[in-house]
C-alpha positions as CSV (number, residue, x, y, z in Angstrom):
1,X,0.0,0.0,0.0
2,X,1.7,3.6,-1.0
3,X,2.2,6.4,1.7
4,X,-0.3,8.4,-0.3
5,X,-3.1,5.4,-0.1
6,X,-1.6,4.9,3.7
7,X,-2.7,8.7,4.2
8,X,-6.2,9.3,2.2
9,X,-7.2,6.2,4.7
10,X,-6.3,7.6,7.7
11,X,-8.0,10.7,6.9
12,X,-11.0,8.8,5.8
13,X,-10.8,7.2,9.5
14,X,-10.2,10.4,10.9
15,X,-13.2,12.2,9.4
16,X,-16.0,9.3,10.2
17,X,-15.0,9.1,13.8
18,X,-15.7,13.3,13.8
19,X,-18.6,12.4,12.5
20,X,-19.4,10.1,14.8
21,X,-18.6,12.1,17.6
22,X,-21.1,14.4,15.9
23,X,-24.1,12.4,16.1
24,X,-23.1,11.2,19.6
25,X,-23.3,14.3,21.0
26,X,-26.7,15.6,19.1
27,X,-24.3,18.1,17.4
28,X,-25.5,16.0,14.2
29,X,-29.5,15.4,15.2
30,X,-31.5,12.7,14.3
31,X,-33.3,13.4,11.0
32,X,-30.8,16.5,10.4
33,X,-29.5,17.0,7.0
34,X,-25.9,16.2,6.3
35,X,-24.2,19.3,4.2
36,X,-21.2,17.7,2.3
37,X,-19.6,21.4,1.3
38,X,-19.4,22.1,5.0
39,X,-17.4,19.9,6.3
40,X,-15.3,19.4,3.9
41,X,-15.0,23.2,4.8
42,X,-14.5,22.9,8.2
43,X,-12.0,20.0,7.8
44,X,-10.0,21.9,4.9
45,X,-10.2,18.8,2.9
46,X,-11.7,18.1,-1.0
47,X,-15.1,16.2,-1.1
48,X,-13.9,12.5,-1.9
49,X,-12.6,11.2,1.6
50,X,-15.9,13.4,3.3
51,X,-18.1,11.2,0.7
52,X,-16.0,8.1,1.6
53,X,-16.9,9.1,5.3
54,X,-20.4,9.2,4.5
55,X,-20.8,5.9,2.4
56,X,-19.4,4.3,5.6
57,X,-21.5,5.8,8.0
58,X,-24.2,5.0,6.1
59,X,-23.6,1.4,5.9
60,X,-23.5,1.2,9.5
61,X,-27.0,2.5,9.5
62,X,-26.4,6.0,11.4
63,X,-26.5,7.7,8.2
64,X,-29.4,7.7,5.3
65,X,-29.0,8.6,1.8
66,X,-31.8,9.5,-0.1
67,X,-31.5,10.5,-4.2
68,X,-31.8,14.1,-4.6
69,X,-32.0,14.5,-1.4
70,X,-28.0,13.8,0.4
71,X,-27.5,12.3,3.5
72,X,-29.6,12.8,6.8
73,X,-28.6,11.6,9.9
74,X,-31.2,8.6,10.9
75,X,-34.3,9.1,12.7
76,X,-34.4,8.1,16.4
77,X,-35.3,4.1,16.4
78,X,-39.0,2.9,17.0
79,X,-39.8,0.4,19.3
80,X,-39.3,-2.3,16.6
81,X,-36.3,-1.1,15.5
82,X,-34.9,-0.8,19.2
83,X,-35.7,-4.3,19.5
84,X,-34.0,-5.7,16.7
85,X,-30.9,-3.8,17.1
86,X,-30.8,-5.2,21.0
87,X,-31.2,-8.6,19.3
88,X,-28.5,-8.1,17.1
89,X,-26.2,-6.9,19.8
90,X,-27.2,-10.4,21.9
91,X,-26.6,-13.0,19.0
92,X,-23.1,-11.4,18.1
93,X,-22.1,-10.8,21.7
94,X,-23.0,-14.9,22.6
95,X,-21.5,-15.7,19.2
96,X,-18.1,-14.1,20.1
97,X,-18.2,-15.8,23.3
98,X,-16.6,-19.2,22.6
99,X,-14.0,-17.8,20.4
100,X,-13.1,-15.0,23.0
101,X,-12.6,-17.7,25.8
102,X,-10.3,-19.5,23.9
103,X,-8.7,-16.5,22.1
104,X,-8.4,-13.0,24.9
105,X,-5.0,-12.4,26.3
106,X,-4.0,-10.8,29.3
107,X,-3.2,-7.2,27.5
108,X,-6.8,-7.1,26.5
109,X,-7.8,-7.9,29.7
110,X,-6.4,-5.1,31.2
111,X,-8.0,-3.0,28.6
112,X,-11.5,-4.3,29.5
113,X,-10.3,-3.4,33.3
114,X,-9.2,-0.2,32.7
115,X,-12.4,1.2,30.7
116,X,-14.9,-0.9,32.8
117,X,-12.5,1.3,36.0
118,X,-13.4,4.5,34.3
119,X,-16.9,3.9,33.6
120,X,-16.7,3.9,37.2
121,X,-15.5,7.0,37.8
122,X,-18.5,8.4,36.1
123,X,-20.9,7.4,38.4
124,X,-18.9,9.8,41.2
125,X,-19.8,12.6,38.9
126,X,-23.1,14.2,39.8
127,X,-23.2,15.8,36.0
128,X,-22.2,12.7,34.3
129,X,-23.2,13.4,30.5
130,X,-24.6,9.8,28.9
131,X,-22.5,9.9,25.6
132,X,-19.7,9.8,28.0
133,X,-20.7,6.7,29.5
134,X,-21.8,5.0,26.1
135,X,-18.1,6.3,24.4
136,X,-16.6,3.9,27.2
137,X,-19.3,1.4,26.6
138,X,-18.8,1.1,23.0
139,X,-14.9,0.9,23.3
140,X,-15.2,-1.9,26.4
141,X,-18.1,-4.0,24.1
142,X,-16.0,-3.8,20.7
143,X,-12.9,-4.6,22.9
144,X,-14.8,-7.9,24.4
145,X,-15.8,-9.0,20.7
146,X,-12.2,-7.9,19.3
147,X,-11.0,-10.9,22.1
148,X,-12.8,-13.5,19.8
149,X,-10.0,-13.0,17.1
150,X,-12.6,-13.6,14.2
151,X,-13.0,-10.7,11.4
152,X,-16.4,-10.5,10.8
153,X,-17.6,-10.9,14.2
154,X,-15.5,-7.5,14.9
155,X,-16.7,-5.9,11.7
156,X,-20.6,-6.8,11.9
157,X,-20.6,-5.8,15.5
158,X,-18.8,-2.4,14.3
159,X,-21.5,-1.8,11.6
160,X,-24.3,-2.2,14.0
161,X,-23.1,1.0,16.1
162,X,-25.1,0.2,19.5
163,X,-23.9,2.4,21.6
164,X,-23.9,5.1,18.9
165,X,-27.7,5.1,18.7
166,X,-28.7,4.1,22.4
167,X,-27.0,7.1,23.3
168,X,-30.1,9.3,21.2
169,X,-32.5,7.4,22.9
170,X,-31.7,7.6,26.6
171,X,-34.1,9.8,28.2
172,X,-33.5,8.6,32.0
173,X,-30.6,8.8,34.0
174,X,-28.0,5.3,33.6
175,X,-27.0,3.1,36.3
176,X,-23.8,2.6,35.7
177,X,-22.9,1.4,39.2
178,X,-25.4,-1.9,37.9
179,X,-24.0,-2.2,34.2
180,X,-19.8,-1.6,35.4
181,X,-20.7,-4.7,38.1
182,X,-21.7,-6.6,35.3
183,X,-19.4,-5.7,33.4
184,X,-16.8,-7.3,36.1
185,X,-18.7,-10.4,36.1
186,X,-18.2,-10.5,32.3
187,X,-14.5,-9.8,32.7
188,X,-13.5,-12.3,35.5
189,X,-15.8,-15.3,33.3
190,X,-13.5,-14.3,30.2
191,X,-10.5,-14.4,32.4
192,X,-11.2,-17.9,33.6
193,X,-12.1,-19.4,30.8
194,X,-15.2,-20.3,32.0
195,X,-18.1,-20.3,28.8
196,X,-21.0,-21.1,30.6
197,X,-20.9,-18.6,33.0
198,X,-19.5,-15.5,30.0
199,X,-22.2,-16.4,28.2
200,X,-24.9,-16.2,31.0
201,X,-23.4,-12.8,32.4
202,X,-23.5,-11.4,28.9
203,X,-26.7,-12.4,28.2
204,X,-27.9,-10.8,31.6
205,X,-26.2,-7.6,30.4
206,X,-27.9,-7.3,27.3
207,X,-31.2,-7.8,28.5
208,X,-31.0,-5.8,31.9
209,X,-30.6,-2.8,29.6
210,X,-32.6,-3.9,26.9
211,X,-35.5,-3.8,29.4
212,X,-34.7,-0.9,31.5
213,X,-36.4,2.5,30.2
């Protein structure tokens, strides 16, 4: 791959996590129109890798492009759709399990340890803001399913963007004391090896929010 390839990917990279972060924080609302000119404005770059931004965000699902009409961020989800997306996150998550059992190592780990520890933190914070609790969550769940050593498992879990659109949809304030003690149940099962009891705690985990309003 050339150093001129090397680069327009990393700027490609570079300009769908902003964008991300966009819609994360509301700065980018549900619905809202997506104007191509401007941020390739704002990021002092030409249109291709902001298009090339914008195709991938849209395959994930947080973006939707219409004919004549551009991009628009995606609406908030309906019930339906807030059902299916919870169990998408549950057959992935359980799928990765075995795999991840057999194929974690101690480095990541300490990586689930160290974001689960400052989840934790938040809930110390009497102004705690919820995208800053589901940026942790997202990094700790892609980090469990990155443990599972499998491709695709990492890359359909990445399209499907969960925390990314739970973090529109949150209207009440997150127990995160609750989800970061699960989270260490789901940490010390991976850690031992022990299958039966990952795949129990992450099913747990999946439905305790899935349920909660």
């Amino acid at each position: 791959m050339s150093e001129e390839t090397l680069l327009s990917t990393s700027l490609v990279d570079r300009l769908t996590d902003q964008l991300k972060e966009m819609i994360l924080t509301g700065e980018l609302a549900p619905d809202a129109p997506v104007n191509i000119n401007a941020i390739a404005k704002q990021a002092n770059v030409s249109l291709v890798p902001v298009r090339e931004a914008l195709a991938r965000l849209s395959a994930s699902g947080l973006l939707q492009f219409k004919p004549n009409r551009g991009y628009r961020v995606s609406p908030r989800l309906t019930p339906e759709g807030r059902e299916a997306l919870f169990e998408a996150r549950e057959l992935l998550e359980l799928a990765a399990a075995p795999l991840a059992v057999e194929n974690h190592n101690q480095e990541q780990i300490g990586e689930l340890t160290s974001l689960n520890q400052e989840m934790r933190k938040l809930s110390a914070k009497p102004r705690t803001m919820p995208q800053n609790f589901f940026r942790l969550n997202d990094k700790f769940h892609r980090t469990y399913v990155g443990t599972s050593a499998n491709p695709y498992l990492v890359r359909f879990f990445d399209v499907l963007s969960f925390d990314l659109l739970m973090a529109r949809e949150v209207t009440t304030p997150i127990d995160i004391k609750r989800l970061t003690a699960e989270h260490e149940v789901i940490i010390k099962s991976l850690k031992d090896r022990k299958l039966e009891l990952l795949s129990k705690s992450l099913r747990n985990h999946i439905r305790s929010t899935r349920y909660s309003r």
